[in-house]
Phi, psi and omega in degrees: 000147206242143156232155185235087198273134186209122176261097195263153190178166175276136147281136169132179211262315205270327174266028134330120156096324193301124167345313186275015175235029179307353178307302190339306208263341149323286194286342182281306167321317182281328158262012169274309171309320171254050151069338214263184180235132132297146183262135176279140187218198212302231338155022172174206153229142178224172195195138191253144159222185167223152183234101173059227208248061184241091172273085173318080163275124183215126164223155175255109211282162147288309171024291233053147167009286216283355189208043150309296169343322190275323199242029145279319199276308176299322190269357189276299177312311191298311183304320213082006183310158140309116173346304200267009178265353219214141192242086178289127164266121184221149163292186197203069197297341215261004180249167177306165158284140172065012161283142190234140146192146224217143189199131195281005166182186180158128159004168168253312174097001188118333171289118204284340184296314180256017151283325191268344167306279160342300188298328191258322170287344184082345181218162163273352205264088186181142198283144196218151178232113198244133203227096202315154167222044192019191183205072172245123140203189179287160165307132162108322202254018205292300156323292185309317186266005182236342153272008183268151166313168150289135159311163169284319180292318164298314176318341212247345194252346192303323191310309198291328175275346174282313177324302172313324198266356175255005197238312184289317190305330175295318180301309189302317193262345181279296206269324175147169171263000173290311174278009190249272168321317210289314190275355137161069145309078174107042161274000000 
């Protein structure tokens, strides 16, 4: 079985690190733990592993953000995936920070990455791993704060919640996406 792991972020130096590109850093976790490397290829960088008898292609579109959808939509064709195979890691003002939670399907919530995902997929229906980054900021101030750093007091908490979030995804391909949400949702 094949999955289409998709970590959404910005490219460049200046959103290094930024609250919106925890996909990035999600999927950077997930083939650093297995040994594997990414390559720049069509519409991203990508990196093939394996989980038990699972084959993973993860990836980080090039994109940006706002037109993720194209290099979703080219690698589930190129790959052969399935829908209900391809996992989006998206940030979250509306959850606590380092709160997971994973779901088959859903609203875009205002996100634009998964609005054009949708759009390009033809459906809302396609499985996401959505990873709180909170939401204090000001009225007004939604850009700023989602492009904005992790505080030092999270940054320090960070590894241990990417880790949890690389621990559903392994679940989500051994096991399934009921049991992958059942195992942790709002962990």
């Amino acid at each position: 079985m094949k999955y289409l792991i998709v970590g959404l972020g910005n490219i460049g130096d200046e959103y290094r690190g930024t609250r919106h590109n925890i996909g990035f850093m999600v999927a950077d976790a997930l083939v650093g733990a297995a040994d594997a490397t990414f390559a720049t290829e069509r519409y991203g960088d990508v990196a093939r592993m394996r989980v038990k008898n699972r084959q993973l292609v993860v990836l980080k579109p090039s994109t940006y953000m706002n037109l993720s959808g194209n290099a979703v939509r080219y690698w589930k064709e190129k790959e052969g995936v399935d829908t209900d195979h391809i996992l989006i890691v998206v940030d979250d003002i509306a959850l606590p920070f380092g709160a997971i939670r994973m779901k088959a399907r859903g609203s875009d919530a205002g996100h634009n990455g998964l609005k054009n995902i949708a759009a390009m997929l033809g459906t809302d229906a396609y499985p996401r791993l959505r990873f709180g980054i909170g939401g204090d900021f000001p009225r007004g101030c939604q850009v700023d704060y989602v492009l904005g750093k992790f505080p030092p007091e999270q940054m320090a908490e960070l590894p241990a919640r990417i880790d949890v979030a690389c621990d559903a995804i392994r679940t989500f391909c051994l096991e399934g996406l009921g049991s992958a949400m059942c195992k942790f949702n709002n962990k």
